[in-house]
Structures are given as C-alpha cells and as structure tokens.
C-alpha positions in Angstrom: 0.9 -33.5 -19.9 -1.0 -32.4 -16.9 -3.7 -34.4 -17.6 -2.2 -38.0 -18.3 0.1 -37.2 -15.5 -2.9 -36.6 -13.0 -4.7 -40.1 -14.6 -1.6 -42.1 -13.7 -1.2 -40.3 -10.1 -5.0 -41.4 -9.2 -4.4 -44.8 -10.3 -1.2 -45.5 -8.7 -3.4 -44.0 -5.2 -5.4 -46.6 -5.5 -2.7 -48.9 -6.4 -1.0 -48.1 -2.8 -4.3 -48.1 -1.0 -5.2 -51.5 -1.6 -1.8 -52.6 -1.3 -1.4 -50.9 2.9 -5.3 -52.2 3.2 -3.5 -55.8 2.3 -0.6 -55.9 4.0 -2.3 -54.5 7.6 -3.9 -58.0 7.4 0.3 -60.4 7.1 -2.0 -63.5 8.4 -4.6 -63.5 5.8 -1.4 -63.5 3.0 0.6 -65.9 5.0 -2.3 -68.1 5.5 -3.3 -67.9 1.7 0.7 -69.0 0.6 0.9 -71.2 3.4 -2.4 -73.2 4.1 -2.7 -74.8 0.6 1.1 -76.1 1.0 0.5 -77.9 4.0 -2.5 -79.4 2.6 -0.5 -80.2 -0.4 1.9 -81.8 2.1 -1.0 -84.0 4.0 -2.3 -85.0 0.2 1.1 -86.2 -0.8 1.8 -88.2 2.2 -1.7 -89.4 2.4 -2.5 -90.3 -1.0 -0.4 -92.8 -2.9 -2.3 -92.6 -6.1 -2.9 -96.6 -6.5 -6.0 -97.8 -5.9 -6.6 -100.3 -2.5 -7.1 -103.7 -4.6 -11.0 -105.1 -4.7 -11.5 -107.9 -2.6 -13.3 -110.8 -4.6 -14.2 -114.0 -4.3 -14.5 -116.7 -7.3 -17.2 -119.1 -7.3 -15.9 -121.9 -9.5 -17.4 -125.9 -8.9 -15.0 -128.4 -9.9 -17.5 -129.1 -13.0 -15.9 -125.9 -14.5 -12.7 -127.8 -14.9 -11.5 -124.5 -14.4 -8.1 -123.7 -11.2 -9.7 -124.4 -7.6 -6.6 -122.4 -5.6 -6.6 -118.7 -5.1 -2.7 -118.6 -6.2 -3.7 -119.6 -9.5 -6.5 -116.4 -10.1 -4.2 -114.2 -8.5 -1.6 -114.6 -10.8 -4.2 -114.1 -13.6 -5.8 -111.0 -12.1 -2.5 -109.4 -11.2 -2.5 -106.4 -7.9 -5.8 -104.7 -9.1 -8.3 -107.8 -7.3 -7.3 -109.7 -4.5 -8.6 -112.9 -4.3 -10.0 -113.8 -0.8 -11.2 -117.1 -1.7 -12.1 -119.8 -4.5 -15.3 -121.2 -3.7 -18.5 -123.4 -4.2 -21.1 -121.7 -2.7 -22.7 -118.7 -4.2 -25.5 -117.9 -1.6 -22.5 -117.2 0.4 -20.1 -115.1 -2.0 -23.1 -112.9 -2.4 -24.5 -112.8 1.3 -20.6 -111.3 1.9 -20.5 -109.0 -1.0 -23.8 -107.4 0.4 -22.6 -106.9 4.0 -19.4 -105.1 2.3 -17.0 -107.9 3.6 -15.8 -108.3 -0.5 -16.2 -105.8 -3.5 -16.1 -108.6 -6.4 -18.1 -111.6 -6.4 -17.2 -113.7 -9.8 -18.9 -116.6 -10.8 -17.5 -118.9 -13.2 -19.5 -121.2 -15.7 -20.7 -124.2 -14.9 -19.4 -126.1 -18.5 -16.6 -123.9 -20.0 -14.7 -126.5 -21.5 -17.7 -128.2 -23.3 -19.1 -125.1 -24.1 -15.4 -123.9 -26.0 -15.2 -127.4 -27.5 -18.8 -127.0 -28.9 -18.0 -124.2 -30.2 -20.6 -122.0 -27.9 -19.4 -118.9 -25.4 -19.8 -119.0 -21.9 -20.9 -116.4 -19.8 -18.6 -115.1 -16.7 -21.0 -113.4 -14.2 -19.5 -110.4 -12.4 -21.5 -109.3 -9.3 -21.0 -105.9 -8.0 -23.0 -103.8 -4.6 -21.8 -100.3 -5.2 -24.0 -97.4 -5.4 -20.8 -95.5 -6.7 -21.1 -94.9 -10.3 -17.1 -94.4 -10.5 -15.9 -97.4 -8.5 -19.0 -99.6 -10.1 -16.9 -98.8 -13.9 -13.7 -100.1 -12.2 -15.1 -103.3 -10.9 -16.7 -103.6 -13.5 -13.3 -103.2 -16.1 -11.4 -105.3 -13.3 -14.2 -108.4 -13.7 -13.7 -108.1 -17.6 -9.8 -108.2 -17.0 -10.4 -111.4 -15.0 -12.9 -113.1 -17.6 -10.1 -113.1 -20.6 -8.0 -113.9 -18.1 -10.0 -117.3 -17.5 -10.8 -117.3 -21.3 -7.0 -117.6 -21.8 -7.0 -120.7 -19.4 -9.8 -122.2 -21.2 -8.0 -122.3 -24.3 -4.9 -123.2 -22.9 -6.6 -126.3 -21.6 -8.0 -126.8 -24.9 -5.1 -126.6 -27.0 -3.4 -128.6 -24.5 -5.7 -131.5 -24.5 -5.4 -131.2 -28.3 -1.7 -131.8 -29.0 -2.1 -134.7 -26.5 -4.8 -136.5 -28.6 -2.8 -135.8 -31.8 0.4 -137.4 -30.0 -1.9 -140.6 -29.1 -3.4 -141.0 -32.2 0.2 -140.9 -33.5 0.8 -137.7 -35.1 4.1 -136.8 -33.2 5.1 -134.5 -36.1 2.1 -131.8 -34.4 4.2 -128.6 -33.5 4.1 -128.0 -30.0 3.5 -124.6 -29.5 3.1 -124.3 -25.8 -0.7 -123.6 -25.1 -0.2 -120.0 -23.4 1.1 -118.8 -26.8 -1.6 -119.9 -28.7 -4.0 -118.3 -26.2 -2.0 -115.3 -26.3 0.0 -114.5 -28.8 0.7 -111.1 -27.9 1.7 -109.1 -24.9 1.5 -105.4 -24.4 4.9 -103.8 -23.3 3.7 -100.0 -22.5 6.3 -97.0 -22.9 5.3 -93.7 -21.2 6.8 -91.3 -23.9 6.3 -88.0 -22.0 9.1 -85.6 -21.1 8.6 -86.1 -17.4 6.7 -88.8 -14.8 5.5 -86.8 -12.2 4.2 -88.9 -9.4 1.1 -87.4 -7.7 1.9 -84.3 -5.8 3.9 -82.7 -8.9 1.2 -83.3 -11.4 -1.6 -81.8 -8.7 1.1 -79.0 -7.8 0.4 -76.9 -11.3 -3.3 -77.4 -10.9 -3.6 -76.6 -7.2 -1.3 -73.0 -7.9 -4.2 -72.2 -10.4 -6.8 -72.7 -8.0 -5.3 -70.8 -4.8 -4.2 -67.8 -7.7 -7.7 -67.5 -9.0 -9.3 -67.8 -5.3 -7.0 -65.0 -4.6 -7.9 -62.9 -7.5 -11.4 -63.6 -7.3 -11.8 -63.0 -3.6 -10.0 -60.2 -2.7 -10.3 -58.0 -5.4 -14.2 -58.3 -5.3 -14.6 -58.0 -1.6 -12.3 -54.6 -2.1 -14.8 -53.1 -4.8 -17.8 -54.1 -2.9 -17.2 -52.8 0.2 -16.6 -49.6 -1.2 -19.4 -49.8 -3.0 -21.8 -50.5 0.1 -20.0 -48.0 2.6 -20.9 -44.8 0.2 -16.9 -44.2 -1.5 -18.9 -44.2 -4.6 -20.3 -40.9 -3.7 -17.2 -39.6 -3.0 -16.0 -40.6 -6.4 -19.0 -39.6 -8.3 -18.2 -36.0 -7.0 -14.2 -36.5 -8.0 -12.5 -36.4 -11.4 -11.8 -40.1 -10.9 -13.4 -42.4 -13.5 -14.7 -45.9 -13.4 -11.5 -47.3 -15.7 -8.7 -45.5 -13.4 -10.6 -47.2 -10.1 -10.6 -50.7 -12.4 -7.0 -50.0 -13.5 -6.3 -49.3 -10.1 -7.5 -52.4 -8.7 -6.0 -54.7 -10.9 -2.4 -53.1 -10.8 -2.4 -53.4 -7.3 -3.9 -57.0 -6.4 -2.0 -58.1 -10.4 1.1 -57.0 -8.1 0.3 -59.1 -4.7 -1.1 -62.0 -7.4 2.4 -62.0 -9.5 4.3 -62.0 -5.9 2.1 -65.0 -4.0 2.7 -66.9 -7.6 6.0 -66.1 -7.5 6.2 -67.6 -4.1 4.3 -70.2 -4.7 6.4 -71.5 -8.1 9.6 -71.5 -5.3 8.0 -73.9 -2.6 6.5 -75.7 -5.6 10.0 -76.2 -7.3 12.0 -76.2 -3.9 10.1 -77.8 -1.9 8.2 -80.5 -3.7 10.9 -80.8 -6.7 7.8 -79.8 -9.6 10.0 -79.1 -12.7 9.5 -76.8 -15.0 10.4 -77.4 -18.5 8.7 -74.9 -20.4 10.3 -71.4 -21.3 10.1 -69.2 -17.9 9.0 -66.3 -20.0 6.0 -68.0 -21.7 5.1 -69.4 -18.2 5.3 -65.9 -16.6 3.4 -64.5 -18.9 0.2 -67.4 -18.9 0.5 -66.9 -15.3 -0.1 -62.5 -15.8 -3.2 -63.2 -18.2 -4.6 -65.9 -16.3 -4.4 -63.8 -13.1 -5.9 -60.3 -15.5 -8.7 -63.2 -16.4 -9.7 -63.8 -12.6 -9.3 -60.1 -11.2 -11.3 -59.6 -13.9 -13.9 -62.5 -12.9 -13.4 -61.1 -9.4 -14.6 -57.5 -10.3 -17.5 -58.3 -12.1 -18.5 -60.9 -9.0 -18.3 -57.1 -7.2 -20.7 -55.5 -9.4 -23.4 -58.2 -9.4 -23.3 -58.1 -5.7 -25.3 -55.8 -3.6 -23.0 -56.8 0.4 -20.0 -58.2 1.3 -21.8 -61.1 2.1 -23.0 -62.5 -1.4 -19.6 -61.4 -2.9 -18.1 -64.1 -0.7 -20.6 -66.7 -1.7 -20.4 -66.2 -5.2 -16.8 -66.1 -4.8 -16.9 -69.6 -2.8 -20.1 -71.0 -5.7 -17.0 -70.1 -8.3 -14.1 -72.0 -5.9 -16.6 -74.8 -5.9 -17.4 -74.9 -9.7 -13.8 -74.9 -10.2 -13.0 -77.9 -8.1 -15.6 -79.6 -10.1 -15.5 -78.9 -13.6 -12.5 -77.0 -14.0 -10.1 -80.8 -14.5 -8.9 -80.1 -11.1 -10.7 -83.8 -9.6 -11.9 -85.0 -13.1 -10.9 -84.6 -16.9 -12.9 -81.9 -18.3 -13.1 -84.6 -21.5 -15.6 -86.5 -19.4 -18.6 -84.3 -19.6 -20.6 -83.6 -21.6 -20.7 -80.7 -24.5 -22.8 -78.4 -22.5 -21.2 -78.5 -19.6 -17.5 -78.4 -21.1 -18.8 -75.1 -22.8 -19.5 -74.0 -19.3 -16.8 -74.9 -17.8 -14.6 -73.0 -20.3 -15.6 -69.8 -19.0 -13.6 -70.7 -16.1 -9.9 -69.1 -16.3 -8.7 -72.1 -13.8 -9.8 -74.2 -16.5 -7.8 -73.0 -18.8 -5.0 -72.2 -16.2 -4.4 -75.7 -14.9 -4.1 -77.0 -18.4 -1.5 -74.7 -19.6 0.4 -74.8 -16.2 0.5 -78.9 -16.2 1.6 -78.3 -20.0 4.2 -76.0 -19.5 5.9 -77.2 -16.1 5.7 -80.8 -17.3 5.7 -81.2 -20.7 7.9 -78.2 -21.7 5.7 -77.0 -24.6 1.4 -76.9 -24.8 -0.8 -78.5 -27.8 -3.6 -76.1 -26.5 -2.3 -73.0 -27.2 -5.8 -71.9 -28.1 -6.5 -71.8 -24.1 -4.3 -68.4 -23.8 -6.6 -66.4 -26.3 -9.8 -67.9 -24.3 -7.8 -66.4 -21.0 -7.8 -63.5 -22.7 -11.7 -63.2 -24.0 -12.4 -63.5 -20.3 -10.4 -61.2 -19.4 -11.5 -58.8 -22.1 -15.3 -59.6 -21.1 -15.6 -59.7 -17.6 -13.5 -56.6 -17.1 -15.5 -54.9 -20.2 -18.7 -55.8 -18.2 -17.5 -54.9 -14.9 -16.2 -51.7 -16.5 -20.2 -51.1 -17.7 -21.6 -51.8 -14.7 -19.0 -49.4 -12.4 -19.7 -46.5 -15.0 -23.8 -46.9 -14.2 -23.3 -47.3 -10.6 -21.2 -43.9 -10.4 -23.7 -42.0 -12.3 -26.5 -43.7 -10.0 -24.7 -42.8 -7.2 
C-alpha cells in the first residue's frame, strides 16, 4: 500500500503547488474571467448582427421602360440596398462608386421590354469596387436579388400589356390574373425550426467560453512545465522517485481543477448575466466541458516540451489562440474551407469545443457526437507525446 499511497501523495504535491503558485497571482485569474466578459459586453452593444445596407445607385434611361423613382426599387430590393438615386448618367454612377461615395452601381438594359417580347434575355450589369473578397459575394448576391426583382417588373408589364390587347381586340372572357402573380407565383414564407433564437451575444457566448478555457489550459499549464524545465527542477526530479506521469498527472489535476472552477464561473455570468440558455443535459455538458479542458492541458503540455524558454511557449501558445480564432468556426464556418485545411483545423479541441457547446446550450442535444471521441484522441495523443518527451528530458537531465 506504501507504494500507491506515496504515488498519490507526490501527485497531490504538485497538485497544491501549482494551485498556491496560481492563486499568489488573484489579478491574472480575475483578469482571465473578467476581461473576456467585458469584451463580450462591448461586442454585444456594439454589434447588431445586421449588415449596414449597400448604398447603390440605378442607372435606368427612360428607353428601358423600366420605374424612374427610387421608391419604386426600394420596395423591390427590400432593407439589404439602399437606393440613393435613379439615374441617367453612368460616367457618374461609376465616377462615385470609385471614390467610395456608393457600394452598388446597377445598370439597367437599354431595351428590356423588346428584348422579353422577342423572346431574347437582357443583361442587368452589376458594378462593384471592393477589394474584399467577402463583401464583393454579398454585393454581388444583393445585385442578383435586384435583377429578378426587375425581371419580375418586366413581366408584370408584359402580361399587363397583354390582357389589355386581348380586352381591345374583344376577348373580355381573358382571366385576369393580376400581373404580379403571374410573375410570381410563389412566395417564400421561412420558419426558423430550431429549439432556441439566440440573438448575437448568446450564440458567440458558447464559442467565446471555449476559446478563453482552451487559452487558459494552453497557457498556463505550459508556461508552468517550462519554466521548470529551464530553471534546473528537472534535475531535482531526475534524482527523486518522482516520475514523468505523476509530474503530468500532477499538472493536469491541478490546472483541470482551476479550468473546471473558471468554467464554472464563466457558465453563471454566461447564464446570469447574458441570459445564454442551456438546454442540453447539465451532466453531458459538464462532462464535454472536463474532456475538452483534458484535450487542451494536454495541447498545453506538449506546447512545454517542444519549447526550449518561456518565451517561445508563449508564442506558440498565442500562434494556437490565433489559429483558433481563425479556423476553429469561432469568425467563420469551418464548412467553408477547404478539405486540407478542415483536417487541420480538427486537431484543434476549440474546434470541436465550440461546436458541441453551441449544440448543447442551444439546441439541447448534438448531431456531432463524433466531435467528443476526437476531444478525446487529442487528449490521448498530445498527453501520450508530452508524456514521451518529459520521460527523455528526465533521463537527459
């Protein structure tokens, strides 16, 4: 018994070590709850989600036999464009969309009505100045909505025109179906069938809890290691009947215990304070949480090993916050890149974290259940390898 007694009691020491070593430093744990709430705070006020609408001008010639008044195009477009002006002159239209005074420049064709009635297309030029791949695919989905918009006028004019000539000619029996019908037959009514409607803060809040928990894990855990690994302790333990998995076991115990507190934390302000629900069972949430928090310590320890100061542990540790930002879903859907990339960016545990946390808080139940065995091959690997690498540096030592 002596022996499994004496493993626990050197684990637990380094258990309450780093936990003292922590708590010496109350700012750095305050500022690491607090700080990423009152950015959350600044984001929610500051960002409404909705998108400023594109100023755009029409260039439309009375030839087009197309609407002249901006009323008429801005009931067509809807909020998205804001129509600033119907006019003749293109040179001008595009002179102001190149100083940045609009965002949309559309130029209507010169013989729609002859062209539909000749049964030819006509083109609808949309003129964009955006170096911004992103906003260029909006404009450019906004001057599409606008072009079937006019289509649909076209053809109400047509059809129009047509029940009138049959009514001349003395067909009065022709059924009047108003023209807007026949140009548009359908309308789309959409229902949002998801268990909740989080506005923008609440569906960011699960994602931004799985970036400030790995950045925790990550950072502090690897800093630890490292600095006893560049100030000689690894000497001391060579020469002691301490082993590389009690100093591992160690570490994770005790920053797993300040992780599962700071989450802890953080779910409360995130439920209290910014009213994030959480429909999924707490216990299958608690314990995503524990395994994605054993995947980053265990991220965070093998960051230690590769690292030779202080110094590169913390930029690797920031190169990983930065990767995260990027690829992990946190600014853009991890669908939109491509296969390569995706497969990198699964290696990530925030990647994985955020979408079982936006599952489980807001949809009650997750369709990727496969993400929680993929936390747990990180956590397997990275820790395995960090394991490795600690056992060669102690007999190096």
């Amino acid at each position: 018994m002596r022996a499994p007694l004496s493993v626990v009691v050197r684990i637990f020491a380094f258990v309450g070590k780093e936990l003292i070593e922590t708590f010496r430093r109350p700012g750095a744990i305050i500022s690491l709850v607090l700080g990423p709430f009152l950015i959350m705070a600044v984001f929610g006020l500051g960002y409404s989600g909705v998108r400023r609408p594109l100023e755009t001008i029409i260039v439309a010639s009375p030839s087009t036999q197309l609407p002249t008044d901006t009323a008429t195009y801005q009931d067509l477009t809807g909020p998205a464009l804001h129509i600033q002006q119907v006019t003749q002159d293109r040179s001008a239209a595009e002179a102001a969309l190149h100083e940045g005074k609009v965002d949309v420049v559309v130029v209507a064709p010169e013989d729609a009505q002859q062209q539909f009635k000749a049964g030819k297309q006509s083109e609808i030029l949309v003129l964009v100045d955006e170096v911004d791949p992103v906003k260029e695919n909006y404009a450019q989905i906004l001057g599409a909505t606008l072009a079937d918009a006019v289509n649909r006028k076209v053809i109400e004019q047509a059809v129009a025109e047509g029940q009138g000539v049959a009514i001349d000619a003395g067909n009065p029996d022709v059924p009047l179906i108003p023209p807007e019908v026949v140009a548009a037959p359908t309308t789309a009514v959409v229902q949002n069938l998801a268990p909740s409607k989080p506005g923008v803060l609440s569906y960011f809040g699960p994602a931004v809890l799985a970036l400030i928990l790995q950045h925790l894990a990550v950072t502090l855990v690897a800093l630890s290691l490292v600095r006893e690994r560049m100030s000689g302790v690894m000497e001391l333990y060579r020469i002691s009947p301490v082993s590389g998995a009690e100093i591992l076991a160690g570490k994770i115990i005790a920053f797993g215990v300040l992780g599962a507190a700071i989450a802890a934390i953080t779910v409360g302000l995130l439920v209290g304070g910014f009213a994030i629900p959480v429909l999924g069972d707490p216990a299958l949430l608690t314990g995503v949480i524990a395994l994605f928090l054993l995947a980053s310590l265990g991220v965070g320890l093998l960051i230690a090993m590769l690292s030779d100061s202080e110094r590169q542990a913390v930029q690797l540790s920031l190169l990983v916050l930065l990767a995260s930002v990027f690829f992990s879903g946190f600014v853009l859907s991890i669908d939109e890149f491509s296969p390569l990339v995706r497969s990198l960016a699964y290696l990530l545990p925030v990647t994985h974290g955020i979408t079982l946390l936006q599952d489980l808080m807001l949809r009650g139940t997750t369709n990727a259940a496969w993400e929680i065995g993929a936390l747990g091959l990180i956590a397997l690997a990275s820790i395995a390898a960090a394991w490795l690498l600690l056992q060669r540096a102690l007999r190096t030592a």
